[in-house]
N, C-alpha and C positions, 0 to 999 in steps of 0.2 A: 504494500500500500504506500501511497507516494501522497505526500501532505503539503500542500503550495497554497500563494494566495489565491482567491478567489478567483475562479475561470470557469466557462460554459463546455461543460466538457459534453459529448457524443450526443445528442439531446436530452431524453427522460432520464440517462445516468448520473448528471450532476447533480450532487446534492450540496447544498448548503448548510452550515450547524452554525447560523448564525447567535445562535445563544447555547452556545456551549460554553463550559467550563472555564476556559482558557480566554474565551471573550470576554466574560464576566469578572476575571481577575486582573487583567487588563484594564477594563472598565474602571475598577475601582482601585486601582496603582497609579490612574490620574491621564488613562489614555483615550483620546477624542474618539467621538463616535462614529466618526468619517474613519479615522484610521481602522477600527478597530470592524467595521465594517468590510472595508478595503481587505483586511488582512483574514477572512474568515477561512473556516476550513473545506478542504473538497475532496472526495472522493473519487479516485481513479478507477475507471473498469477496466478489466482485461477485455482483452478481443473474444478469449473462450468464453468469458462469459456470458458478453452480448450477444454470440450465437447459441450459447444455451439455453440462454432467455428467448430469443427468437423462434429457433427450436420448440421450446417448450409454449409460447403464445401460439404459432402455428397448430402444433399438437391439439390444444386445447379447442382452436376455432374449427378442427377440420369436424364433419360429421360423422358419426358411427357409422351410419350405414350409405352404403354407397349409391344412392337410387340406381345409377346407370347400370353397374351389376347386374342387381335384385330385377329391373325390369327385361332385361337379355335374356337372364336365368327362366324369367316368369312368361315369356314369350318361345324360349325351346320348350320347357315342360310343357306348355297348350299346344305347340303342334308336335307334339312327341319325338323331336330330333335331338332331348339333352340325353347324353349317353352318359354318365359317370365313370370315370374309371375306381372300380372297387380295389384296387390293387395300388393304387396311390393315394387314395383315401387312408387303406390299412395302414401303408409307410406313414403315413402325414400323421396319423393318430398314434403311434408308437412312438413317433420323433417327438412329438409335441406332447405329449402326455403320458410318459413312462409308467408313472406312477398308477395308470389305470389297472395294465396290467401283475400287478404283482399279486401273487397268494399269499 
């Protein structure tokens, strides 16, 4: 974490603590409000982070269910040309879910 005076960093990542601890001691050590304004603290993001954050806002807006799928899928089932394959179904359920199978 990298501690400077105040600056507009990456948009919604900058934060300001204009009434932190260290303003407030200053304040009453006999330092102007301009100054002490000027001199506030800020937080730096890392680049991982901001796409983690991204990442995970995308994650969150995208839908569960995919209409476009669900209506493909619900249009071979009616005229009878969805064929599934049982044999990568089975894989996909054993890959994915180990733990169904055990005695």
């Amino acid at each position: 974490m990298e501690i400077k005076g105040t600056q507009f960093l990456q948009g919604q990542y900058a934060v300001s603590l204009g009434n932190s601890a260290e303003l407030q001691n200053r304040q009453r050590a006999g330092g102007s409000q301009a100054d002490s304004t000027r001199q506030g603290d800020t937080v730096s993001v890392s680049q991982d982070a901001i796409l983690l954050t991204e990442a995970h806002r995308t994650a969150q807006n995208t839908p569960d269910v995919r209409a476009d799928k669900v209506e493909a899928l619900r249009i071979q089932v009616a005229n009878g040309s969805y064929k599934p394959d049982s044999q990568l179904i089975a894989a996909n359920l054993i890959r994915e879910e180990p733990g169904l199978f055990q005695i």
